[in-house]
C-alpha positions in Angstrom: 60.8 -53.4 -21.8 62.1 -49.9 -22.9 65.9 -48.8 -23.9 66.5 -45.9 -21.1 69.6 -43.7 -20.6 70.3 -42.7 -17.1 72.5 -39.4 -15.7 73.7 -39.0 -12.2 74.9 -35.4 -11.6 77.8 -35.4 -9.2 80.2 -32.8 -7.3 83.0 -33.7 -9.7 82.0 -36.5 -12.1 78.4 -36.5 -14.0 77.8 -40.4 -14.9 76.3 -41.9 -17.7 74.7 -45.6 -18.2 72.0 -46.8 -21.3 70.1 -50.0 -21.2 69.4 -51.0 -25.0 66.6 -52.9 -25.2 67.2 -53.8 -29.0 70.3 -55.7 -28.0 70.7 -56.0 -24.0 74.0 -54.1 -24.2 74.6 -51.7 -21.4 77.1 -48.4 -21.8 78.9 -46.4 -19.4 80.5 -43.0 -19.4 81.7 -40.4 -17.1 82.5 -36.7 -18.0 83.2 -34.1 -15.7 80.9 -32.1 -14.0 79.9 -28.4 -15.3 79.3 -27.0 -11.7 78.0 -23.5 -13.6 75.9 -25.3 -16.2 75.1 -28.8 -15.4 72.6 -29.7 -18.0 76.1 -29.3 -20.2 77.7 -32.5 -18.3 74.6 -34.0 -19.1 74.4 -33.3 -23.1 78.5 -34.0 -23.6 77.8 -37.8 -21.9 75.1 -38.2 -24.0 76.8 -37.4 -26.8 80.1 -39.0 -26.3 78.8 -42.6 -25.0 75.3 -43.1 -26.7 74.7 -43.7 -30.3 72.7 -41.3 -32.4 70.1 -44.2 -33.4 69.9 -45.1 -29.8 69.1 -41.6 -28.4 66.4 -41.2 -31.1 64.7 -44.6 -29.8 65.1 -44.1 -26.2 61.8 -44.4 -24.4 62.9 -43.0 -21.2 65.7 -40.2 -19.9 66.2 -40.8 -16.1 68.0 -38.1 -14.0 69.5 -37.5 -10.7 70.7 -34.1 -9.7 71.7 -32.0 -6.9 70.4 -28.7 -8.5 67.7 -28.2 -5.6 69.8 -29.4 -2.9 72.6 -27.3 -3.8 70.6 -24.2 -4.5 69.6 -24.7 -0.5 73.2 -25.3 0.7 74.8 -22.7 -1.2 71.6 -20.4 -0.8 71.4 -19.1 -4.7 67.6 -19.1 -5.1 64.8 -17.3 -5.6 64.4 -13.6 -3.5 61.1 -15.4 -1.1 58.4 -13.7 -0.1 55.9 -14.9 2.3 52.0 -14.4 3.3 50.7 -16.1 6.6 48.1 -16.2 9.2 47.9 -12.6 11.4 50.3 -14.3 14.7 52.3 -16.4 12.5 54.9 -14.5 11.2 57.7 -15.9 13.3 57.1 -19.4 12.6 59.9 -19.9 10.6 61.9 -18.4 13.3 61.1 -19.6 16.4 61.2 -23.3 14.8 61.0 -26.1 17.2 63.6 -24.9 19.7 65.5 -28.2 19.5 69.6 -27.6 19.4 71.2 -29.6 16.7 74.6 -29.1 18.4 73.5 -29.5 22.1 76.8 -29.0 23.9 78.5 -26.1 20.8 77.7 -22.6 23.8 78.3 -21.0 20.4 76.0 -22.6 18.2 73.2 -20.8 16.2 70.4 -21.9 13.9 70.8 -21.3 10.2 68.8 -18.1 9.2 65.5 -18.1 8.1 64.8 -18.6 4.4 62.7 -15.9 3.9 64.1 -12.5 6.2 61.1 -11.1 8.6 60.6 -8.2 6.5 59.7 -10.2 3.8 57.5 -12.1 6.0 54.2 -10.5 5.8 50.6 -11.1 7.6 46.9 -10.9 6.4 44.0 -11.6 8.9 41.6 -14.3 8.2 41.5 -18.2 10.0 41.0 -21.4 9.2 40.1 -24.1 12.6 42.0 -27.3 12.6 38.5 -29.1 11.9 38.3 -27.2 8.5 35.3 -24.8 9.5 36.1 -20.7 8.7 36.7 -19.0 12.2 37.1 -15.5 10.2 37.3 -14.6 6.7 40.0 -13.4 4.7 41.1 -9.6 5.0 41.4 -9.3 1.1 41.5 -5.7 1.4 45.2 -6.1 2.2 46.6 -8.0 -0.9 47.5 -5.1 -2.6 49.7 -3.1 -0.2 51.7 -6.8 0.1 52.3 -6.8 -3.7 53.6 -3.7 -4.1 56.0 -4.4 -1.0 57.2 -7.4 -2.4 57.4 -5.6 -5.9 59.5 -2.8 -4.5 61.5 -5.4 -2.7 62.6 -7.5 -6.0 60.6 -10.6 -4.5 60.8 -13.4 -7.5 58.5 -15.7 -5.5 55.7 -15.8 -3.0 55.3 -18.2 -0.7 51.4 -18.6 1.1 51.1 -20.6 4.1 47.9 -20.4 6.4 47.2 -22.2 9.2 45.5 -25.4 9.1 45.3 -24.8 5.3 46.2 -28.7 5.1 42.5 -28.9 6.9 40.7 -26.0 4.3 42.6 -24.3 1.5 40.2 -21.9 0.6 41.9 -19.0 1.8 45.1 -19.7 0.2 43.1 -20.7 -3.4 41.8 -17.3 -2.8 45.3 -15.9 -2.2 46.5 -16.7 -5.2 43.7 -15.4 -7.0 44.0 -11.9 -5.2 47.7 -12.0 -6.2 47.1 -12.2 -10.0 44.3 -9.5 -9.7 46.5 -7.4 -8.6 49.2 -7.6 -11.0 51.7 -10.3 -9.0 53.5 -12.1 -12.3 56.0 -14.2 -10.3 55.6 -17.9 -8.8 53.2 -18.6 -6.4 53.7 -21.9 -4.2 50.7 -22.8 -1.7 51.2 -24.6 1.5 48.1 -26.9 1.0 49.9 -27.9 -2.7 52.7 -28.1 -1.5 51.7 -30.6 1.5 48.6 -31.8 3.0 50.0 -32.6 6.2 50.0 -30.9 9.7 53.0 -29.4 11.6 52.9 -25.6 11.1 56.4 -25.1 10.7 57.2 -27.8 8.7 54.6 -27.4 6.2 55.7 -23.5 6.3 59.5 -24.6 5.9 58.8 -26.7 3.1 56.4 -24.2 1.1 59.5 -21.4 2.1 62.1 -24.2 -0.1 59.4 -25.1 -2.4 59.3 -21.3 -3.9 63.1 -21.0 -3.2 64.5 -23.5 -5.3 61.4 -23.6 -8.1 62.5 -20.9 -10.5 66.2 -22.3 -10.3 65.1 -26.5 -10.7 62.1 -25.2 -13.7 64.7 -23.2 -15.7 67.2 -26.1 -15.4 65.2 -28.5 -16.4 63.6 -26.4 -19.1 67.4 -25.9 -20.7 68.2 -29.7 -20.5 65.0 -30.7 -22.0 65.9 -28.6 -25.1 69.3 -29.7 -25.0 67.9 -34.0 -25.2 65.5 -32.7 -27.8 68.8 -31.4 -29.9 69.9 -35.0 -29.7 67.2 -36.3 -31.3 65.5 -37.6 -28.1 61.8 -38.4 -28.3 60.6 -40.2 -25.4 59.7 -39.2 -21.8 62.1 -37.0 -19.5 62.0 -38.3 -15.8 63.9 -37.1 -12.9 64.4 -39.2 -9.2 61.9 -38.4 -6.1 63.7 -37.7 -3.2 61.4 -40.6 -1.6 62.7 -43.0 -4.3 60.6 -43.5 -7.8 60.6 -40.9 -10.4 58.0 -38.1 -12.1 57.9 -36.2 -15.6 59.9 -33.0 -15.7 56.8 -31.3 -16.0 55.3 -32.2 -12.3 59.2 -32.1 -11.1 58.8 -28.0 -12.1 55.6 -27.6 -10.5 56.5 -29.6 -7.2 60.5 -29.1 -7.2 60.8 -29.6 -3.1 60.2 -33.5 -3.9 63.2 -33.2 -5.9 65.8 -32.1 -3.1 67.5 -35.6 -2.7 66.9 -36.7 -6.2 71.2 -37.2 -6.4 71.3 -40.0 -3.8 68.2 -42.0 -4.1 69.7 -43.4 -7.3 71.9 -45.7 -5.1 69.8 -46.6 -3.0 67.3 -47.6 -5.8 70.0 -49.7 -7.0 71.1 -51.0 -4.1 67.6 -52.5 -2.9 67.5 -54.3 -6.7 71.1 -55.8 -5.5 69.5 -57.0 -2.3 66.9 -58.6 -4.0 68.4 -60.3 -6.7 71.6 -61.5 -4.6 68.7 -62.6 -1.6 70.7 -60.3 0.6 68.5 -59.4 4.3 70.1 -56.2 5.1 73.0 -54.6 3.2 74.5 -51.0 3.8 75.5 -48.4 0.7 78.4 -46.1 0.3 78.8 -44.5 -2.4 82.1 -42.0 -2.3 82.0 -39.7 -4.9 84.2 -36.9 -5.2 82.8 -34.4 -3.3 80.1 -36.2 -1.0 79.7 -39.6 0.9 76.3 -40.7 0.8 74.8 -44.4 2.9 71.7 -45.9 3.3 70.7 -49.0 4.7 68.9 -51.8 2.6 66.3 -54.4 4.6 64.4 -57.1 3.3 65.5 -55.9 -0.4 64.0 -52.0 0.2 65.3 -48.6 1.6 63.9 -47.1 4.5 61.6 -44.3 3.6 60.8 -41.5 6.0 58.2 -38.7 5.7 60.5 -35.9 6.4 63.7 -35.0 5.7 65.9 -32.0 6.7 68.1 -30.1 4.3 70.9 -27.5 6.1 68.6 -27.5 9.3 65.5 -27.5 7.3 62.5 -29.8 7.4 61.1 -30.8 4.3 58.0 -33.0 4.5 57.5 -35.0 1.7 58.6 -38.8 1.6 62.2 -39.3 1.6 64.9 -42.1 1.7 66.8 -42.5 4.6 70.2 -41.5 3.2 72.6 -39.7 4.7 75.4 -37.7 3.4 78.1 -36.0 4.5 81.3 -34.0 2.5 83.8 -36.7 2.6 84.5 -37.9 -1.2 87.4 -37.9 -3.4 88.1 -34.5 -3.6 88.2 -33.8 -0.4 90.9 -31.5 1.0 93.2 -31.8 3.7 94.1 -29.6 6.0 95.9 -28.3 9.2 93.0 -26.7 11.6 93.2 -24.4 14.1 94.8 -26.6 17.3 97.2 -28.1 14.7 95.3 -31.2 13.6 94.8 -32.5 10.3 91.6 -32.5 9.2 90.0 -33.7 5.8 86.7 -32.1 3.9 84.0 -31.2 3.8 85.7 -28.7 1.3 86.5 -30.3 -1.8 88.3 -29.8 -5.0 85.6 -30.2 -7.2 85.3 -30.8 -10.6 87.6 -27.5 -10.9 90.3 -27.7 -10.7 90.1 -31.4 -8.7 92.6 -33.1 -6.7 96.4 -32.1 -7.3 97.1 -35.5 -9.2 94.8 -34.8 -12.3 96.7 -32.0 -13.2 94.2 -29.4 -13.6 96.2 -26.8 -11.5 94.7 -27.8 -8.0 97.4 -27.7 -5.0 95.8 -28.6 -2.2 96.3 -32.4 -1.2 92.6 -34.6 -1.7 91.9 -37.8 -1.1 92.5 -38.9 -4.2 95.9 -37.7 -4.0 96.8 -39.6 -0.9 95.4 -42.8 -2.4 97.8 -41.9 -5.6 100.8 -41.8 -3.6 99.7 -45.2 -1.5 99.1 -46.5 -5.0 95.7 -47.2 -4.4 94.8 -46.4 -7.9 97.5 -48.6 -9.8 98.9 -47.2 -12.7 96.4 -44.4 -12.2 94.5 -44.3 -15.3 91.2 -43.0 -14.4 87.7 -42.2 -15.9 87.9 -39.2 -18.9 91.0 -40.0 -19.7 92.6 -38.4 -16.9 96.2 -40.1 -16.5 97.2 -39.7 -12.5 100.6 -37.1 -12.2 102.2 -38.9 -8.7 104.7 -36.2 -8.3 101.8 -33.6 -8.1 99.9 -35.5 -5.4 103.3 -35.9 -3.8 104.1 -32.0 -3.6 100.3 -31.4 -2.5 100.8 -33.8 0.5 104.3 -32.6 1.6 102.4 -28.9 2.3 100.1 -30.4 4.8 103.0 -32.8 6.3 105.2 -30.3 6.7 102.5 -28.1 8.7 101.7 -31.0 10.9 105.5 -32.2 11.4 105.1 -35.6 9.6 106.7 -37.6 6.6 104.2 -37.3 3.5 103.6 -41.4 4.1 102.1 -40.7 7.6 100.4 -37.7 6.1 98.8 -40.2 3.3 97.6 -42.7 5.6 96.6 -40.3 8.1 94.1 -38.7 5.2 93.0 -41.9 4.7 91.8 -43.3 8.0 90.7 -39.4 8.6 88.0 -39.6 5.8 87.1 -43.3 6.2 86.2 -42.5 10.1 84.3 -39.6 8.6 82.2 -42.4 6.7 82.0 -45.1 9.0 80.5 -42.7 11.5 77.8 -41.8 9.1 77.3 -45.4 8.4 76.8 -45.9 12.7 74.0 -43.3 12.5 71.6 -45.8 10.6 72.9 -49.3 12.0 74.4 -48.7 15.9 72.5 -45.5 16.9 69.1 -47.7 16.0 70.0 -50.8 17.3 71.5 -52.7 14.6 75.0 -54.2 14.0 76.9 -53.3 10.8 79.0 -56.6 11.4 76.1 -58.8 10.3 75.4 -56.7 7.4 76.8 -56.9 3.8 79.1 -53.7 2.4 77.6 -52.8 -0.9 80.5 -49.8 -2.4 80.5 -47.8 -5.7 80.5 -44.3 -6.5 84.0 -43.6 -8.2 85.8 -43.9 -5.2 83.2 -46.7 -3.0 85.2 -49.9 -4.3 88.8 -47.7 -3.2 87.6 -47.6 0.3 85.8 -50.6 0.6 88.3 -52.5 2.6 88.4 -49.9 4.5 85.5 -49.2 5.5 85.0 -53.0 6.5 87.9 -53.1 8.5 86.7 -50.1 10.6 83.0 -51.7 10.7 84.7 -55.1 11.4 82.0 -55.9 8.2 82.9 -59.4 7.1 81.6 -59.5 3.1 81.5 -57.1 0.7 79.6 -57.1 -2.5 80.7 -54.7 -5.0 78.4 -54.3 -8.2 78.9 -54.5 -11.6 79.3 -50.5 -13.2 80.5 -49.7 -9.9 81.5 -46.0 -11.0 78.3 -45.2 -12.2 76.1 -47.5 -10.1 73.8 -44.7 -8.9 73.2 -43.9 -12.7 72.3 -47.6 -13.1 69.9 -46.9 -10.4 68.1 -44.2 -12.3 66.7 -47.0 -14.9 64.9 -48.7 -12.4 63.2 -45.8 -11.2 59.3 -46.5 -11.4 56.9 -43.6 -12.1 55.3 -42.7 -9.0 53.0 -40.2 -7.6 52.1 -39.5 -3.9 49.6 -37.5 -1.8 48.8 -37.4 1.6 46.3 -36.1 4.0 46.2 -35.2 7.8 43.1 -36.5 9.5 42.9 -37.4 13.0 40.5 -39.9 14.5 40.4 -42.5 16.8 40.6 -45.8 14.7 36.8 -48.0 14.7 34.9 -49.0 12.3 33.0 -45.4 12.2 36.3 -44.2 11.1 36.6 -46.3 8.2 34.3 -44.9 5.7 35.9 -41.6 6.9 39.4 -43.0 5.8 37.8 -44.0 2.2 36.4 -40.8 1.5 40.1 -39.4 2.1 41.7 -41.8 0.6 39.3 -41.6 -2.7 40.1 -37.9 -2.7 43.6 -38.0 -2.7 43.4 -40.7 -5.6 41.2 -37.7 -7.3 44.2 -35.3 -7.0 46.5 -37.8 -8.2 44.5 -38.0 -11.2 43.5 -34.5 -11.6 47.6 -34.0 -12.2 47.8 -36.3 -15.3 51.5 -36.8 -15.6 51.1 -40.3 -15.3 48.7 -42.7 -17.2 49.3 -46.1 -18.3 47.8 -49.9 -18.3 50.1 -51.0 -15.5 49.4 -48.2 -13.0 49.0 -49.8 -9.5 47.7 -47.8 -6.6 48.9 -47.9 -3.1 47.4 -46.9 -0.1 48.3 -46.7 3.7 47.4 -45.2 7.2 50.0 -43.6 9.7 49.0 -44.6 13.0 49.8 -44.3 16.5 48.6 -44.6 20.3 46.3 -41.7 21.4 48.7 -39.3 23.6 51.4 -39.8 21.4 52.8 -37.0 19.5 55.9 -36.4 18.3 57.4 -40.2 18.5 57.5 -41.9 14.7 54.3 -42.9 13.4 53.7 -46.9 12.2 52.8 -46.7 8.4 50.4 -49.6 7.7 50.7 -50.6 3.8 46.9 -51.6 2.3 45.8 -53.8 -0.5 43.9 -51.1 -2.6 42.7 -47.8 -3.0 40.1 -48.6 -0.3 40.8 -49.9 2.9 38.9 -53.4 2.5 39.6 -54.4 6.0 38.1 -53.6 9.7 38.9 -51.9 12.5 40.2 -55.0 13.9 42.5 -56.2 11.8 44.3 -52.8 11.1 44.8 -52.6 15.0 46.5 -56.2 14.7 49.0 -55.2 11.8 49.8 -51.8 14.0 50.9 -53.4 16.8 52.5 -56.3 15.0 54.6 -53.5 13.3 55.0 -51.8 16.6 56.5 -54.7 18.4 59.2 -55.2 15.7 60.1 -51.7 16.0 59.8 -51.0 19.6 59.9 -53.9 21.2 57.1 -54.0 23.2 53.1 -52.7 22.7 50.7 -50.5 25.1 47.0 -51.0 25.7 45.9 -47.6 24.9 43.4 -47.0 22.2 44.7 -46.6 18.3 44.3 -43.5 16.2 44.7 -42.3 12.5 46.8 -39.7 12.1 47.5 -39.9 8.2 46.1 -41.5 4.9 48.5 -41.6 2.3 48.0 -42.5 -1.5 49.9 -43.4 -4.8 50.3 -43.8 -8.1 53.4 -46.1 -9.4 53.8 -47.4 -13.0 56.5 -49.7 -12.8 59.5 -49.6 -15.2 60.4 -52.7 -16.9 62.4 -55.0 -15.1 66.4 -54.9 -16.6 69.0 -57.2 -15.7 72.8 -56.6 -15.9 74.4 -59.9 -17.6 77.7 -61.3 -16.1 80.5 -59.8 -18.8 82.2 -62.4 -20.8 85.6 -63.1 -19.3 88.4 -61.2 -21.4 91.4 -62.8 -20.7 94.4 -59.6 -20.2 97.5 -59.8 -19.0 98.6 -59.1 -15.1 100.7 -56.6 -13.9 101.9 -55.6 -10.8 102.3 -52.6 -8.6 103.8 -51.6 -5.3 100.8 -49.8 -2.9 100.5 -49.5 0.6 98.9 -52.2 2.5 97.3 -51.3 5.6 96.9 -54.4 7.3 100.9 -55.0 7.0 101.3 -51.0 7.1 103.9 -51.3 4.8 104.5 -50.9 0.9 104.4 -53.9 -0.9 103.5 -55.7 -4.7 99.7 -55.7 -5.4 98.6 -58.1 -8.3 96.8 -55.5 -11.3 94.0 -57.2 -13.1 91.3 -56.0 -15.0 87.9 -56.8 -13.8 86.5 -58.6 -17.1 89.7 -61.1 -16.7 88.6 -62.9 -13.7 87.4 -65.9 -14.5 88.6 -68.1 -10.9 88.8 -66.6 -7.7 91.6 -64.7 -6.4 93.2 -63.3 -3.0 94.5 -60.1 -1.8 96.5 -58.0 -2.4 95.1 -57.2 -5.5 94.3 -53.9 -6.9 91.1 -54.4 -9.4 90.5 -52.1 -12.4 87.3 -51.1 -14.3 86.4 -47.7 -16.7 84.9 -46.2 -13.7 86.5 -47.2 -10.3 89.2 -48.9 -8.9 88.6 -51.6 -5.9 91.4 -52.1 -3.4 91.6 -55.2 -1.8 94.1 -55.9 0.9 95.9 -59.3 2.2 93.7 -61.4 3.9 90.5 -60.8 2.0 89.2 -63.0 -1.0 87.6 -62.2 -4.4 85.1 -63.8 -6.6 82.9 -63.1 -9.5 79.0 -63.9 -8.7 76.4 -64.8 -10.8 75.1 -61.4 -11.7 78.6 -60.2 -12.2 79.3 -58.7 -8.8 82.8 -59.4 -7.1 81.8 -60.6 -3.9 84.7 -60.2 -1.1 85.3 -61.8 2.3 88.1 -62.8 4.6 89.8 -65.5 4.1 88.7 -68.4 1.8 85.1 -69.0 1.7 
């Protein structure tokens, strides 16, 4: 067991919890977000909410940012270079020549990282079996460096083909590139990922050196600024494909950082469905500038081996979440044809929604749930104390552009951005076969409890469970992020018993790599391994990932076969009699965290208030009941509007509310 502190960097709010070990008390805090300097959001919740004794014995600082991703979606990164195989220069380009937008006639794909005259060639070829086909033209290294000098290039990006196969041609790259005087980043393909897919492996190398200068020198600042505190133990930072690594091995591989901001959730989330013995259990977590869900099965997230940031693929592990810009500062608006619309634009942290008085005008969602009275009284997180009248005004712009009352105008915004959700929440359930309606609600973020009820009511979802720390649940999250490590290697063959020894070889290298990085050493280090598999002639359907015991496969032919197509049956429905082959070996490293639990809070009997809000079943104002979370003791019905530090859950008439064992509030219709 370890006392850890955990920070979740959002759009508007940066989140705080601790774990003391000493004396099992758990801390929460939420400041706003610095969008200019976010490693300052981090150090003011540190100070404000942790003790200086506690900070000094901390054994772990877990983190969760959006720095990468955001570098990518705003595009503020490094000035890319690139170096390829002679033929390949357009790879990045001509992509895969799918249409993310099949029916928009005026729809084009995003541009290129890396512009074409940045995008240079050298001769030289690697064969897809390893073997040297033609040698490197080294002669031409020079004339690239000075080009890219010239040019103000920051970073260089080398990707060759079938480097995944043989790097030596890009180890020699780089070598070239310091002989001739090249002092910026280098990021190699074969570093960066193993795997095959030109593009992709060229798309994620092209991130990789984007966002590396920008995620190093961040972490670098808030690394100096925990060591101001006092804090002595071991700076970690989310994986996007769940799990966590050192700072250190975060600035050397930033592109497994991209969707370090969400995972936290879903890490949480999973512990929830564990502990609670819940089967399958859908997030969302409304923040205040992004919507983020992921579904939970069987107690773990879904993990995919490529991801896609702003119509880019990035292959490295990744947790199936999706996100979209519907949160608590988003802003509504009259479009062109006269509709009103809400987000993806949001207010921020500056200057927020209209109601927290920091001079924004335009109406959020937050300021419609203010005027429905949503939010009680309306005293929120950082002391912000709602201002009604300003929400009011903000609302009454839009309603008079649209010709309606500011009341329709608030509950239009309303069921606006929780259709915005609930849509993203079909892509993972309905559009792959599964019903939402047999599924359990899990909200938080500052604004998940707020729309919970809503949310369910659109899904026609039946039981909600909303967890303890709510507002900050993704920072609770962070402290269960294990240490972990992955590789991976491309190598196709048919699956047999000749293949297996193969497989071990790889397998045993990758392990080697793992080890050769160091970042993680300790005892309780378990290793993981596990094949990708599929049926010869298929090529671009998903792969079936086969876990294994060890770092060695242990097992025949035979039996692999028989857990392939015991996996492929569940997930298609059906199996073929065509021969087996291994596409991929995949290795890691994971030193699991200590185990924490989040004890019930004692009851603390307060008095109850009451407040008119809007009730959307009876779609008319009447009293709520206003209780404090900590005071229920027995269960209670709707309509109630439920208070914390952090969030604010919303529960209509018709649905019930009780305290669980763990200190959730669990919610369903009716009495239970």
């Amino acid at each position: 067991m370890a006392t850890r502190i955990g920070v979740d960097i959002g759009g508007t709010f940066t989140d705080l919890v601790f774990f003391d070990e000493q004396t099992g008390e758990t801390r929460e805090g939420k400041v706003p977000t610095v969008p200019e300097a976010p490693e300052e959001g981090v150090i003011r919740a540190i100070r404000e909410f942790v003790p200086s004794e506690v900070i000094a014995s901390a054994a772990y600082f877990l983190h969760g940012t959006t720095v990468g991703l955001n570098a990518l979606l705003e595009r503020r990164g490094a000035k890319v270079g690139m170096i390829c195989t002679k033929g390949f220069r357009d790879v990045l380009e001509i992509r895969r020549g799918d249409r993310a937008e099949m029916y928009n006639l005026f729809w084009e794909q995003p541009a290129p990282l890396v512009p074409r005259h940045l995008r240079r060639e050298v001769e030289g070829r690697i064969l897809f079996d390893g073997s040297e086909h033609k040698p490197l033209d080294e002669g031409a290294v020079a004339a690239h460096v000075e080009a890219f000098q010239a040019e103000g290039v920051d970073s260089i990006a080398v990707c060759f083909m079938n480097a995944y196969a043989n790097p030596a041609h890009e180890l020699r790259m780089a070598e070239l590139l310091r002989e001739h005087g090249w002092t910026g980043d280098i990021s190699l393909s074969h570093k960066v990922s193993r795997e095959y897919r030109e593009y992709e492996r060229f798309s994620t190398t092209a991130i990789d050196a984007f966002v590396r200068r920008r995620m190093s020198s961040y972490l670098q600042r808030l690394e100096a600024g925990l060591a101001e505190l006092g804090f002595r133990g071991r700076c970690l930072i989310t994986r996007s494909g769940s799990g966590s690594m050192t700072f250190a091995e975060a600035g050397d591989r930033p592109f497994e950082t991209i969707m370090s901001g969400p995972v936290g959730g879903a890490q949480g989330g999973s512990e929830i469905a564990e502990a609670l013995q819940i089967r399958s259990l859908i997030t969302a977590d409304v923040g205040g500038t992004s919507f983020d869900t992921a579904l939970i099965m069987d107690g773990a997230a879904k993990v995919l081996f490529e991801g896609e940031v702003a119509g880019m693929p990035v292959q490295t592990p990744w947790v199936d979440v999706r996100s979209i810009g519907s949160g608590g500062g988003s802003i509504a608006y009259q479009d062109i044809g006269g509709l009103l619309r809400v987000g993806p634009r949001s207010a921020g942290a500056v200057p927020g929604p209209a109601c927290y008085g920091k001079g924004g005008t335009e109406p959020a969602t937050t300021d419609a749930a203010a005027y429905l009275g949503m939010l009680g009284p309306g005293k929120l997180a950082s002391g912000i104390q709602l201002d009604f009248d300003a929400a009011e005004r903000a609302i009454g712009n839009v309603a008079e552009q649209i010709g309606q009352d500011v009341l329709a105008t608030a509950v239009g915004i309303m069921r606006i951005a929780t259709s915005s959700m609930a849509n993203a929440m079909r892509e993972i359930t309905v559009e792959q076969g599964l019903d939402p309606r047999t599924m359990t609600l899990l909200p938080f973020g500052g604004a998940g409890p707020m729309f919970a009820i809503l949310l369910a009511d659109e899904l026609q979802i039946r039981s909600i469970v909303v967890p303890p720390l709510a507002g900050n649940f993704s920072a609770w999250g962070l402290l269960g992020a294990d240490m972990v490590q992955t590789a991976a290697q491309t190598r196709i063959m048919p699956l047999g018993e000749d293949s297996i020894g193969q497989i071990d070889e790889v397998l045993g290298e990758l392990f080697e790599e793992l080890d050769r990085r160091g970042e993680i050493s300790d005892p309780s280090l378990v290793s993981e391994a596990s094949l990708d598999l599929r049926y010869v002639g298929q090529e671009h359907g998903p792969t079936i990932q086969i876990p294994l015991r060890d770092r060695r496969l242990a097992v025949s032919a035979a039996e692999i076969r028989t857990l392939f197509e015991e996996d492929y049956l569940r997930t298609f429905g059906s199996t073929m009699e065509f021969p087996v082959e291994i596409v991929a070996a995949r290795a890691t490293n994971r030193i699991p965290l200590p185990r924490r639990e989040h004890a019930a809070p004692a009851v603390q009997p307060q008095p109850k208030a009451t407040w008119q809000a809007y009730s959307f079943k009876r779609r008319d104002f009447m009293e709520f009941d206003v209780v404090d979370r900590t005071s229920i003791r027995e269960p209670i019905d709707g309509p109630v509007i439920i208070t914390e530090s952090t969030a604010t859950l919303y529960v209509d008439e018709g649905w019930h509310v009780r305290t669980g064992d763990k200190g959730e509030l669990v919610i369903s219709q009716g009495q239970d």
